[in-house]
C-alpha positions, 0 to 999 in steps of 0.5 A: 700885627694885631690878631684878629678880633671877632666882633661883626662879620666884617671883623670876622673876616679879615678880607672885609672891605672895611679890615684891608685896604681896598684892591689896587688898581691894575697899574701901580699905585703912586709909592708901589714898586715896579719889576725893577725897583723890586729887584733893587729893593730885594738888596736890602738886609731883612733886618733893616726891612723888617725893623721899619716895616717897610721901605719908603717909595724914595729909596726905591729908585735909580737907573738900571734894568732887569731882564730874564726869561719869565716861566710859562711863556705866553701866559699873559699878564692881566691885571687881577681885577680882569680876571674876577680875583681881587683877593688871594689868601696865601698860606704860608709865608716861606720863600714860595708863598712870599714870592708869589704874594709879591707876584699878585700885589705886582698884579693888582690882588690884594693878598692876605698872606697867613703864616703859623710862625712867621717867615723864614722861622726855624721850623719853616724849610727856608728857615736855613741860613743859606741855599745853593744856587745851581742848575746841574740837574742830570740827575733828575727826571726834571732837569729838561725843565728844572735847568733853564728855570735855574738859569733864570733863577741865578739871573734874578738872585744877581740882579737885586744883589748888583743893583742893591747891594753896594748902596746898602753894604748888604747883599743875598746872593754870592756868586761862588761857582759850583763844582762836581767832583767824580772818582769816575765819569759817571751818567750825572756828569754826563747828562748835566752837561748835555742839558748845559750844552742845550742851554747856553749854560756857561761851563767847564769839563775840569781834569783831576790834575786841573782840579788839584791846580785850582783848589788846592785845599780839596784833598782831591787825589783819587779825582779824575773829572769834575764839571764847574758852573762858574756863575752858580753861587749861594744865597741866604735863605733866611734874610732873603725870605724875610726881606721877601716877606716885608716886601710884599707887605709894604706893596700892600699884603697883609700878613697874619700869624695863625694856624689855618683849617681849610674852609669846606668845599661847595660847587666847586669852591673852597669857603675861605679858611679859619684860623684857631680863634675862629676867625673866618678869612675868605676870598676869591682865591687859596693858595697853600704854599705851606711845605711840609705842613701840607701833609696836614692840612691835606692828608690824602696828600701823606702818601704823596709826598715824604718830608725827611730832615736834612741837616747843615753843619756849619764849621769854623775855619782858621783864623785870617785864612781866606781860603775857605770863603766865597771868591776864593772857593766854589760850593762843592759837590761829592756823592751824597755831600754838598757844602761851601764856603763861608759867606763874608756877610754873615760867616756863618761858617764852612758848611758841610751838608751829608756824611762821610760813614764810619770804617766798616766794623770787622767781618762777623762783629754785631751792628750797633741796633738802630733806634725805631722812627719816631713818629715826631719827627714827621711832623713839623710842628713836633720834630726835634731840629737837633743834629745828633752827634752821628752826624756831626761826626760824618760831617766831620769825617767829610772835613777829614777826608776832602778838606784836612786843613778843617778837620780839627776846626770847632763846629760853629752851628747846625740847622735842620729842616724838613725837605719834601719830595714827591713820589714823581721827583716833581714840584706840585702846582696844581688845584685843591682836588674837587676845587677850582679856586684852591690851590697847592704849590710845593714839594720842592724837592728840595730843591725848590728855594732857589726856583722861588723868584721864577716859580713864584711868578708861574703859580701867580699866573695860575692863581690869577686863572691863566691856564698856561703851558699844557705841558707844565699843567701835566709836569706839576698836577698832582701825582696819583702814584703813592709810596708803598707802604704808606 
């Protein structure tokens, strides 16, 4: 991609007729993917995507079809050029912003979509090697929604997999299943199966003796009840985003490596945005899907939202033992730790999200003093993604208590990212305050990597100007409360 040059207005502006290609037509030019082809192309490794630049039209087809419950029923799906949008700027090339550049292109916008470091890097939050995929959201005030956007979720990471994946020897989704595991009943278990109930979803009420019986390799003895969504699974987060990203720039999208400003705000509009050269890209529509950057570039938005950083431990396991690898072993979830097993085509490793504290001291001994935050740390472009040694030896400690054939194995790799979270436990979609063609998506969560092929599809629609469900408008709008003492 060559940078931007300043020269003539028209090279300031990358949106210019002469810089990009002009607007696709409404239906698909000859060589763009359709719905069904894209979800066989979504298949193929982002290596090879990326290493070409793009796919050729002949190896997107083939029989087969794709169906599932798009978000925001009964929003229409106009061409772009109906609607007065012919261009959308996308900032931010994580799984969110890729998706949803992929969306427009499907509907006739052109799209410039902007990244400070590329997709999937390891700053960004879909910069992590793999992601669960589930809908077990008794937990949150969300869940009445979160759970069928999921389901349609799982649905559409499984499509692209069992058209693509044999032909290319790669795939982005397993389908491990996923299981809860309590020492009591306890209301989340409760409410998830409610909302199962509700959904058709497919699932099972297991005993601690069942448990026990079907995977042996937890140490499960104080287990009396767990709940299992047999078609959950994992997906590869970094490779998928990536072969997102590629994707939707061999249907046309542009994509720039570079730090945004957001333009200035007249009349109810944002005027396009600069990057750090100067270089003023505008068009009809912003979208900013940036994730934990937009604290950044919105500041009002600081004490809205939180973006803590999670840490993933990635252990080895034991030479020519299948026990520990997806098909033999489902994710898993216990209080306050997650993980699963290892993914054949990357064997990353076994890996184990959250911590197991150290014995208590004894009664009367002083606590270790705890450090002060470092102001770094909540800064993307500044936090230091480093798993200290406290928790790698609370992951370990997991290994020791749940999975004791593990406890001993070498720790393969970590990964950390930021997550963000929003005082209303909800995503944000919704305008730019005081705009009417800027828009912020994100706050995931996180969670909202595994919603990104449905979500996607929804922000697409209301970049596009469809107003859609007043209840989703309300659910996503832009939290007023704040966190006290921020």
């Amino acid at each position: 991609m060559d940078a931007p040059v300043p020269a003539t207005p028209a090279a300031q502006d990358p949106a210019a007729p002469d810089a990009l290609a002009t607007p696709a037509p409404a239906t698909p030019a000859p060589g763009a993917l359709d719905r069904r082809d894209f979800l066989r192309m979504a298949g193929v490794g982002a290596g090879a995507l990326l290493a070409t630049g793009c796919v050729t039209a002949g190896a997107a087809t083939g029989g087969g079809a794709f169906s599932a419950v798009p978000p925001g029923q009964g929003i229409p799906r106009r061409a772009a050029r109906d609607r007065g949008i012919g261009h959308v700027v996308v900032i931010g090339a994580g799984a969110w912003g890729a998706w949803t550049a992929y969306h427009l292109r499907q509907q006739g916008a052109r799209v410039t979509l902007i990244d400070a470091y590329g997709a999937a890097n390891s700053r960004a939050t879909s910069g992590d090697e793999t992601r669960g995929i589930r809908s077990s959201y008794g937990d949150r005030a969300a869940g009445t929604l979160w759970t069928p956007w999921a389901r349609t979720a799982i649905a559409r990471w499984k499509a692209f997999d069992e058209e693509w994946g044999p032909r290319f020897h790669t795939r982005f989704f397993y389908t491990t299943g996923d299981v809860i595991l309590r020492t009591a009943q306890e209301p989340f278990l409760t409410k998830t199966v409610e909302l199962w109930q509700a959904n058709g979803v497919p699932h099972e009420v297991l005993t601690g003796d069942e448990v026990r019986k079907r995977w042996p390799v937890i140490k499960a003895d104080d287990i009396t009840t767990a709940i299992y969504e047999p078609d959950a699974g994992v997906a590869r987060a970094r490779a998928s985003t990536q072969a997102i990203a590629a994707i939707a720039q061999d249907l046309g999208a542009r994509l720039v490596i570079g730090r945004v400003t957001p333009g200035a705000i007249a009349n109810g509009r944002m005027d396009g945005v600069t990057l750090a050269d100067g270089t003023v890209v505008r068009g009809d529509a912003y979208l900013f899907a940036c994730g934990p950057w937009l604290r950044k570039l919105f500041p009002y938005l600081t004490p809205r939202m939180r973006v803590p950083i999670g840490v993933a431990c990635y252990f080895g396991t034991p030479v020519g033992d299948q026990r520990f690898t997806a098909g033999n072993l489902p994710s898993w979830n216990f209080p306050g730790v997650t993980g699963w097993p290892v993914l054949p085509t990357d064997a990353r490793g076994f890996r184990v999200r959250g911590t197991l504290a150290a014995a208590s001291p004894a009664p009367g001994s002083p606590r270790p003093p705890q450090p002060p935050a470092d102001p770094a740390q909540q800064d993307p472009d500044t936090s230091s993604r480093w798993a200290t040694q406290n928790v790698i030896d609370g992951s370990r400690r997991v290994l020791e208590v749940r999975f004791p054939a593990l406890a001993a194995m070498p720790l393969l790799e970590t990964r950390a990212c930021h997550y963000e979270s929003s005082i209303n436990g909800n995503f944000i979609i919704d305008h730019v305050p005081d705009t009417t063609n800027a828009w912020i998506a994100g706050v995931g969560q996180a969670e909202g990597f595994k919603f990104a092929p449905v979500v996607s599809e929804y922000v697409a629609q209301r970049v596009l100007g469809d107003p859609g469900d007043p209840a989703l408008r309300t659910a996503f709008a832009l939290p007023t409360a704040q966190y006290g003492g921020d």
